[in-house]
VOBA-1610 file (N, C-alpha, C; in pm, whole numbers, padded with zeros to 5 digits, always signed):
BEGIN
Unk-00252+02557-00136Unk-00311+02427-00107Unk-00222+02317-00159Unk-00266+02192-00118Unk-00178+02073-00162Unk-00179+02061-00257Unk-00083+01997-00366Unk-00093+01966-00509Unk-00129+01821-00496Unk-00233+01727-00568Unk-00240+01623-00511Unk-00129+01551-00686Unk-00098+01380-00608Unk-00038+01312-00670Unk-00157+01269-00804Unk-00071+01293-00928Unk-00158+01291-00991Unk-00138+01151-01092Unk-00258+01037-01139Unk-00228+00899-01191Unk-00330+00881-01300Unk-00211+00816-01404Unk-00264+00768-01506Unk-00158+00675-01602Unk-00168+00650-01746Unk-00103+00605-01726Unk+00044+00606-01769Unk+00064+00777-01814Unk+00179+00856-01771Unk+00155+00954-01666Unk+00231+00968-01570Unk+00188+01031-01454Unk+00248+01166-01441Unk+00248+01280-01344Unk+00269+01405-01360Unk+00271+01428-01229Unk+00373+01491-01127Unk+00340+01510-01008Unk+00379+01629-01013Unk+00295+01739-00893Unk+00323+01886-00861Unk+00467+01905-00885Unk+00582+01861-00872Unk+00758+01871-00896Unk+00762+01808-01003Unk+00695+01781-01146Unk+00703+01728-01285Unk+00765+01622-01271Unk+00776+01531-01192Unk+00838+01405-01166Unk+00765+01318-01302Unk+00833+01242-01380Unk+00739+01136-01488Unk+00747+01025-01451Unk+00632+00946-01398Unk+00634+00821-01351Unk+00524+00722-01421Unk+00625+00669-01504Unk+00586+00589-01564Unk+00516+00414-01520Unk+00401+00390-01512Unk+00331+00246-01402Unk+00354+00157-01486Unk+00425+00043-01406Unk+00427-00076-01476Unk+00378-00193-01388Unk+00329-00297-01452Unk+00310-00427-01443Unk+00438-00496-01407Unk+00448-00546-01226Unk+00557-00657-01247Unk+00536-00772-01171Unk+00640-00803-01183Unk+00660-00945-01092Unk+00786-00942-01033Unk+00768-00911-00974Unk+00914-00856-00907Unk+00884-00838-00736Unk+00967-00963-00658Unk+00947-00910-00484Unk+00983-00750-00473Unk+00859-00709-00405Unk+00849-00539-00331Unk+00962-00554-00240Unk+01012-00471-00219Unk+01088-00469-00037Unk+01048-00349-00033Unk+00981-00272+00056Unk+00945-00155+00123Unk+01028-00130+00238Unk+01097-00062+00270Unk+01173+00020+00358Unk+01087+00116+00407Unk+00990+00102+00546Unk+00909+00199+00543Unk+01015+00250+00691Unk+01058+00209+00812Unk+01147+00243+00878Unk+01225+00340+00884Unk+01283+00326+00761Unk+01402+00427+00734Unk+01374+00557+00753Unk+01237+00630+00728Unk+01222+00747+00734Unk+01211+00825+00900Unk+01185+00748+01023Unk+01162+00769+01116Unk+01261+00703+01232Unk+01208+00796+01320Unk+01312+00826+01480Unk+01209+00734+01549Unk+01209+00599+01573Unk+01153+00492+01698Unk+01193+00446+01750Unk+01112+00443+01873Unk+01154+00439+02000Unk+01074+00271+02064Unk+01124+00194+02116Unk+01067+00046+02161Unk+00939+00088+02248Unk+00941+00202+02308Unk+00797+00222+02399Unk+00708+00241+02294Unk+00736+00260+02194Unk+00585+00277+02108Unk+00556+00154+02001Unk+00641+00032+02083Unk+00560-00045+02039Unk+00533-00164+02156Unk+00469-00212+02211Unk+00427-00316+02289Unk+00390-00426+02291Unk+00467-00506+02198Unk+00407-00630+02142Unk+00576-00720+02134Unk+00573-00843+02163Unk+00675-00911+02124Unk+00713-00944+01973Unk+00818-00987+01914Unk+00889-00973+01836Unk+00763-01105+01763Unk+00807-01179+01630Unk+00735-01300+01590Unk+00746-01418+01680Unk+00661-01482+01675Unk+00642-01611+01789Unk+00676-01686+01657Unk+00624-01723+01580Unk+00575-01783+01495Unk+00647-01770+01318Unk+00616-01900+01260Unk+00737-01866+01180Unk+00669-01773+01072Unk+00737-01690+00946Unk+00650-01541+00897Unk+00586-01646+00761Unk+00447-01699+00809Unk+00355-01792+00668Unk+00246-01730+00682Unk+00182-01698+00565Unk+00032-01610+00543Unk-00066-01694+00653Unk-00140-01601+00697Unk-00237-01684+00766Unk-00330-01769+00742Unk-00325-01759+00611Unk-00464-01872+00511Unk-00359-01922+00449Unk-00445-02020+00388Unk-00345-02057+00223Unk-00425-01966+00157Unk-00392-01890+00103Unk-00416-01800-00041Unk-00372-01856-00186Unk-00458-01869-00282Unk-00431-01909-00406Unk-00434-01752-00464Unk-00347-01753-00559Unk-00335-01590-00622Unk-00452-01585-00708Unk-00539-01514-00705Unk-00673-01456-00770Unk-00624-01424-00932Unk-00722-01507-01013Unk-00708-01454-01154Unk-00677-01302-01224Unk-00775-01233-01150Unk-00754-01087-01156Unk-00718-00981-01088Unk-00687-00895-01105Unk-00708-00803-00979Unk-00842-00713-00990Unk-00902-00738-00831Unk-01065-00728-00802Unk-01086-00561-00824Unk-01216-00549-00905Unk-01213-00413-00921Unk-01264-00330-00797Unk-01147-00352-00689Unk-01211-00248-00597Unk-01077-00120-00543Unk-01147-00047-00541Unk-01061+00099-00441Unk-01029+00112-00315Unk-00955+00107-00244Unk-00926+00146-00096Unk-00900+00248-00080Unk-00957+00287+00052Unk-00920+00458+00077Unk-00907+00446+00268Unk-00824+00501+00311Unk-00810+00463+00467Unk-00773+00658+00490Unk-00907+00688+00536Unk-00939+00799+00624Unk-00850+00823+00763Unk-00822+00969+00780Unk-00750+00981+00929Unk-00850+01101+00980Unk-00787+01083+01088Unk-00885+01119+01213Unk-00986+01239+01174Unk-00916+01305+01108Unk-01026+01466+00984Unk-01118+01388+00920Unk-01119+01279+00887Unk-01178+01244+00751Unk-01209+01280+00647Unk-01235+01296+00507Unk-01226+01313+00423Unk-01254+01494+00366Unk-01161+01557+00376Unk-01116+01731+00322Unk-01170+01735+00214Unk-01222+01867+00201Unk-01301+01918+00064Unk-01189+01870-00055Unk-01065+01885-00076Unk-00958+01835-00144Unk-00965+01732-00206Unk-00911+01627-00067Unk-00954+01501-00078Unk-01045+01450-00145Unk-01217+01483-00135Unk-01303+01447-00182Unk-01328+01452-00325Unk-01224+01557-00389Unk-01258+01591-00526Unk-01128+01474-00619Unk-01038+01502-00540Unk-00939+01386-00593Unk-00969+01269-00571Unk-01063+01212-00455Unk-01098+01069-00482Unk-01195+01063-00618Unk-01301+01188-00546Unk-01374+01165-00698Unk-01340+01152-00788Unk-01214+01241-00846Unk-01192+01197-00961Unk-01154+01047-01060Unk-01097+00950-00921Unk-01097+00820-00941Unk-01267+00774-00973Unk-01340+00791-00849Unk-01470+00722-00895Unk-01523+00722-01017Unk-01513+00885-01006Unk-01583+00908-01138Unk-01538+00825-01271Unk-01369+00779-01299Unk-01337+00796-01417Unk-01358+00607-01448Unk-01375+00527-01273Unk-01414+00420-01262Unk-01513+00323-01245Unk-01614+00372-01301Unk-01750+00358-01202Unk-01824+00197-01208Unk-01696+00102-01238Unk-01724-00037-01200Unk-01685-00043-01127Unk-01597+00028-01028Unk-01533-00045-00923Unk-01597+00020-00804Unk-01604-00129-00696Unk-01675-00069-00596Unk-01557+00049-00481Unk-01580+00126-00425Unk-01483+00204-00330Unk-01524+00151-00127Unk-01385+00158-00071Unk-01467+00141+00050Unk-01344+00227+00129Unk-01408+00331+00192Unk-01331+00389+00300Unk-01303+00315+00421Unk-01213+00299+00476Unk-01125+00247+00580Unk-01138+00350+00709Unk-01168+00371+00815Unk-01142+00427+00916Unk-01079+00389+01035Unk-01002+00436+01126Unk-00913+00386+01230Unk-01027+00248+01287Unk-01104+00259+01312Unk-01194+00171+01379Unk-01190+00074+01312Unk-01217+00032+01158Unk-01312-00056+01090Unk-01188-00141+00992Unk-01110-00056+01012Unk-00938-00110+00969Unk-00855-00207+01116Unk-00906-00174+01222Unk-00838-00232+01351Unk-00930-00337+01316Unk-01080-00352+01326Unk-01144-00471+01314Unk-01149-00555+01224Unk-01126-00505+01080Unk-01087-00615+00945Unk-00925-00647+01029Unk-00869-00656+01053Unk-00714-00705+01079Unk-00737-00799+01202Unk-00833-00796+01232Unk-00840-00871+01369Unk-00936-00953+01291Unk-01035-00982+01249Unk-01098-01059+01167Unk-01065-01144+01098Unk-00921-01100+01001Unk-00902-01140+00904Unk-00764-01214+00977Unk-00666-01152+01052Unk-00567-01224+01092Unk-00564-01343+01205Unk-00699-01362+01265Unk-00718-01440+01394Unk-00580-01559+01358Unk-00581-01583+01271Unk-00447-01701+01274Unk-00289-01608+01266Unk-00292-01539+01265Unk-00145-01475+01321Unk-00162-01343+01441Unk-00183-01399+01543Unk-00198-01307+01662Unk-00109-01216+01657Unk+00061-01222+01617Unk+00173-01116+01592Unk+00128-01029+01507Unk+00073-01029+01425Unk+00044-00936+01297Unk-00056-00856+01397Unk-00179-00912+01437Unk-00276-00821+01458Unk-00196-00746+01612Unk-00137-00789+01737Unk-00131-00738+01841Unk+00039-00651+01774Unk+00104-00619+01658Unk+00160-00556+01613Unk+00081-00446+01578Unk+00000-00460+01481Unk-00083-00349+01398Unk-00129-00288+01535Unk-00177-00325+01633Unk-00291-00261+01712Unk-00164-00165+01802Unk-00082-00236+01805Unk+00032-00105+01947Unk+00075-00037+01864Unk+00075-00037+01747Unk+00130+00087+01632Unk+00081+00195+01698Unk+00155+00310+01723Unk+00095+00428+01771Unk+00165+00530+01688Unk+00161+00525+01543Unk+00241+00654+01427Unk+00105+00575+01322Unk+00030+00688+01319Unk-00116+00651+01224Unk-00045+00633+01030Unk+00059+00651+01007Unk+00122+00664+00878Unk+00225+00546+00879Unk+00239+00491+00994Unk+00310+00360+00998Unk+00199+00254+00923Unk+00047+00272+01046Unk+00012+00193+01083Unk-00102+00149+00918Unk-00098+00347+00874Unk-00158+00299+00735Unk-00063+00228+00635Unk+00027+00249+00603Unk+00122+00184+00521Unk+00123+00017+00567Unk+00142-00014+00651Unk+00100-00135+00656Unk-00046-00177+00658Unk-00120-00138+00663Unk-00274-00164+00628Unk-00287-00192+00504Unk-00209-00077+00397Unk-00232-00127+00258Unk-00173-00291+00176Unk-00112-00325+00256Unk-00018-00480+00227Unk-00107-00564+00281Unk-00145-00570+00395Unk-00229-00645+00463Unk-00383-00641+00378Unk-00417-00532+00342Unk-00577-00514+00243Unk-00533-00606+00116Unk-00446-00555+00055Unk-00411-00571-00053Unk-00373-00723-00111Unk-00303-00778+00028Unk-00258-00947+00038Unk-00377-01023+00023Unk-00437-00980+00075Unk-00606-01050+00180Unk-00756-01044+00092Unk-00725-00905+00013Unk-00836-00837-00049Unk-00815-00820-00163Unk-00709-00742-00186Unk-00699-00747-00368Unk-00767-00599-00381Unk-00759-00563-00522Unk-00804-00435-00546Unk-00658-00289-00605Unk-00724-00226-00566Unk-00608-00109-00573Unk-00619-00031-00428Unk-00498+00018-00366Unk-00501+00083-00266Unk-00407+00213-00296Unk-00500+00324-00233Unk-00476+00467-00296Unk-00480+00590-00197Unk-00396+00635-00185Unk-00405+00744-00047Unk-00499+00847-00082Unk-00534+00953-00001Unk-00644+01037-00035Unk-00604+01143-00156Unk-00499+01180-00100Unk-00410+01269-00204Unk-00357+01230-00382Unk-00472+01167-00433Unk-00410+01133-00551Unk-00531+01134-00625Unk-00540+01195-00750Unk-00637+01205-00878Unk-00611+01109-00960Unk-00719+01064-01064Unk-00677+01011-01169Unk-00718+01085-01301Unk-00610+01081-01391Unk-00642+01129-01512Unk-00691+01038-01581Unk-00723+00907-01589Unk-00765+00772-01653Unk-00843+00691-01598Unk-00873+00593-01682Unk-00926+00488-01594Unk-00816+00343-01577Unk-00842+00318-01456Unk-00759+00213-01401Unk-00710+00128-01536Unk-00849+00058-01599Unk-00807-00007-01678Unk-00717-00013-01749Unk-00684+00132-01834Unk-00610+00174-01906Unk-00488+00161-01874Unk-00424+00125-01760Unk-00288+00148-01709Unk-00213+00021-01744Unk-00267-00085-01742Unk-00173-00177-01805Unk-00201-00196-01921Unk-00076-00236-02059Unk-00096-00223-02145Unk-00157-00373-02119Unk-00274-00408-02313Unk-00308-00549-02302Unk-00221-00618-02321Unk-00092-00669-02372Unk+00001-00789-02312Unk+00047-00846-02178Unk+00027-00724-02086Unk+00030-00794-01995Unk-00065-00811-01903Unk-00194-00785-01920Unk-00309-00794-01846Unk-00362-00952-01764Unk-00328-01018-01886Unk-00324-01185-01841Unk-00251-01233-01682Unk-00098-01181-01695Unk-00037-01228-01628Unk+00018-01096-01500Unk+00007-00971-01534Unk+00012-00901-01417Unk-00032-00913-01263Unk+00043-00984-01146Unk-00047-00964-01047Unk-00017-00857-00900Unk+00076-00804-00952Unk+00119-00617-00913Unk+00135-00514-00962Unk+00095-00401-00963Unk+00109-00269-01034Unk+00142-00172-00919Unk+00265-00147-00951Unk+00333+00016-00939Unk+00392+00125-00991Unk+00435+00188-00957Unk+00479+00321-01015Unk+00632+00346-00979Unk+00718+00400-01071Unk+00855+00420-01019Unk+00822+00584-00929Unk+00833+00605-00803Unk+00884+00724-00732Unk+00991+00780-00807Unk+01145+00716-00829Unk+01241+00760-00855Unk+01336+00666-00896Unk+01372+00692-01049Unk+01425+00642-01129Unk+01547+00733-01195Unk+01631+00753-01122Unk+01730+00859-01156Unk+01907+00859-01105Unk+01991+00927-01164Unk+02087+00909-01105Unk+02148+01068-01120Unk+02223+01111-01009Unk+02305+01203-00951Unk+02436+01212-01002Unk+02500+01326-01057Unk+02645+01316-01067Unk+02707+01278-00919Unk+02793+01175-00923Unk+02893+01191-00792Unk+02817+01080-00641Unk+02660+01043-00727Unk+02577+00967-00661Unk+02593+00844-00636Unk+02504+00751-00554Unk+02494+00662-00637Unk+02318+00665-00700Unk+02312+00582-00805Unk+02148+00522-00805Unk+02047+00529-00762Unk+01940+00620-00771Unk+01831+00616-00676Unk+01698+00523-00732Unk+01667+00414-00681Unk+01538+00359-00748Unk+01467+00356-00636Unk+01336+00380-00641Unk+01213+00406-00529Unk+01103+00343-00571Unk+01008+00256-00559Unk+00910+00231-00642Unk+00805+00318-00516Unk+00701+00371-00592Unk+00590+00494-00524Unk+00491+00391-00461Unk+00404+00396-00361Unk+00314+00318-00279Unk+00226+00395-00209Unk+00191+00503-00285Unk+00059+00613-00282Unk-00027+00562-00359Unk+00010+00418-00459Unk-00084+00365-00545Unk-00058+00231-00600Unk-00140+00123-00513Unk-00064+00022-00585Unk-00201-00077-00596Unk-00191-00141-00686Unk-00320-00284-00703Unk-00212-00400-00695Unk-00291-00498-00684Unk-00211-00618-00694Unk-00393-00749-00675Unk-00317-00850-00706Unk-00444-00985-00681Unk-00429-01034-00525Unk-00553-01031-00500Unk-00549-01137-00384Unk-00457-01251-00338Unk-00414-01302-00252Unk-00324-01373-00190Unk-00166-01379-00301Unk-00102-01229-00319Unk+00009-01202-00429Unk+00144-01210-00300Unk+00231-01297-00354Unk+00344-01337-00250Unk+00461-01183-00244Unk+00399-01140-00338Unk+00467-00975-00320Unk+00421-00925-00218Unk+00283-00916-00202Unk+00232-00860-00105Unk+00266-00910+00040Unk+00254-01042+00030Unk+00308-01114+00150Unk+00472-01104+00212Unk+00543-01059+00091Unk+00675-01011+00164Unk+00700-00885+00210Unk+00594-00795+00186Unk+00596-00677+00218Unk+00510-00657+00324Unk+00467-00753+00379Unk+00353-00808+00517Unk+00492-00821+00602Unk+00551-00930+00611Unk+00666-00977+00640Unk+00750-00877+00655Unk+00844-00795+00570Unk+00906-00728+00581Unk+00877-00618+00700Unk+00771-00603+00676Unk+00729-00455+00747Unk+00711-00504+00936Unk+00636-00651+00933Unk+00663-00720+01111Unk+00801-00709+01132Unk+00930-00771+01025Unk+01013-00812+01075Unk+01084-00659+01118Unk+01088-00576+01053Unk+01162-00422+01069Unk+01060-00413+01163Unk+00988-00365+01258Unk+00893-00367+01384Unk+00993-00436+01510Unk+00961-00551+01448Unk+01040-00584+01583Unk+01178-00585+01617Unk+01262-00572+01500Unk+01396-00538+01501Unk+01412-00407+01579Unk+01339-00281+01517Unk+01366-00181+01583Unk+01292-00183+01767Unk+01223-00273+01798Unk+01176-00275+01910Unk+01291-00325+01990Unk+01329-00386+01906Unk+01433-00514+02017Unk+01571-00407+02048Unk+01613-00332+01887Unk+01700-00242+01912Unk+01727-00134+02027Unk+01616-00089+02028Unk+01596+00001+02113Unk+01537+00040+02249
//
C-alpha cells in the first residue's frame, strides 16, 4: 500500500527524507509544467487578455484561517485516505475541514473569479485533473486562506505547533523543503514541497503562484 506523506513539525517521509517546515516570506515560483508532455489541444482558452492583477483588492489577513482543504478525485475519498486525513482532524479539532470535489471546485472559481474571466475559462479547459488540482490550491489559498493538503498526508502534530512562537506574528506562508541537497558532480537541488502549504488570505505569494501557473498555460499553449 501507499506510504502516506507524513507532517509535523519535523517531518519523515516513506524514503526518510527530513523536511524540516518553515515560516517565510519569500516569492513561491512553482514550476508545475516541467513535469509533463502538453499538448495546445488540451487547452482551449486564449492566452491573458488582461493585465496578471488579483481580482479583488485583497488586504493580507492577520492570520492564517484555521481551515483544511482537501480536493477529492473522481474515487473519492479511499479507506487510506480517510485515516490520514483523519489523522489531521483529529489532532486539529478547531479547524473547520471542507472537501473540494471536481464540481464544487469548478463552481467556487467561477464564483470567486467572475472578475478575471482568463483564470476561470483557463481552470475550466484544464483537462490533466493534477494540473488542474495544483492550481486550485493557489487559487483557495490566495482567496481563502487556511492550509491546503493533499489526501495522502498524516499529521503527527497539531498545525499549531509548526511554527515556532517568534514567528507566528508575522508568518503569512508555510512550507516545507521537498529537497534541500546537493550531489557530487551536481548542481544544487532546492524544491520547496506543495502537498502542504497554509498561507493568509489575499498573500502576494500566493498571487504569484496564481500568475505563474496562467502564464506557463498559455506559453505552452501558444508553443505548441
Amino acid at each position: 500500500s501507499q506510504s502516506p506523506k507524513m507532517v509535523s513539525f519535523g517531518l519523515r517521509s516513506s524514503l526518510s527524507r527530513q523536511v524540516t517546515t518553515l515560516a517565510v516570506t519569500i516569492n513561491i515560483l512553482f514550476f508545475l509544467l516541467q513535469s509533463w508532455n502538453l499538448y495546445s489541444g488540451q487547452f482551449g482558452y486564449p492566452g491573458p487578455s488582461t493585465p496578471l492583477n488579483p481580482p479583488v483588492s485583497h488586504r493580507v489577513a492577520d492570520e492564517i484561517p484555521r481551515k483544511i482543504w482537501y480536493k477529492l478525485g473522481a474515487r473519492g475519498l479511499s479507506h487510506e485516505a480517510t485515516a490520514w486525513t483523519g489523522s489531521c482532524i483529529e489532532k486539529n479539532p478547531g479547524y473547520a475541514v471542507e472537501y473540494m470535489t471536481d464540481e464544487s471546485a469548478s463552481a467556487w472559481v467561477k464564483d470567486t473569479f467572475t472578475h478575471r474571466l482568463d483564470i476561470v475559462e483557463a481552470y475550466l479547459a484544464l483537462q490533466i485533473p493534477i494540473i488542474q488540482a495544483d492550481w486550485l490550491r493557489y487559487l483557495l489559498l490566495y482567496a481563502e486562506g487556511g492550509m491546503w493538503s493533499d489526501l495522502d498526508v498524516s499529521c503527527n502534530s497539531p498545525i499549531e505547533a509548526w511554527i515556532p512562537p517568534q514567528y507566528k506574528a508575522n508568518a503569512s506562508v508555510v512550507v516545507g523543503w521537498e529537497f534541500d541537497t546537493t550531489w557530487p558532480d551536481a548542481e544544487p537541488k532546492h524544491e520547496l514541497a506543495t502537498w502542504t502549504v497554509l498561507a493568509r488570505p489575499g498573500s502576494p505569494h500566493m498571487w504569484t503562484a496564481v500568475e505563474d501557473v496562467l502564464q506557463g498555460l498559455h506559453d505552452v499553449a501558444r508553443d505548441n
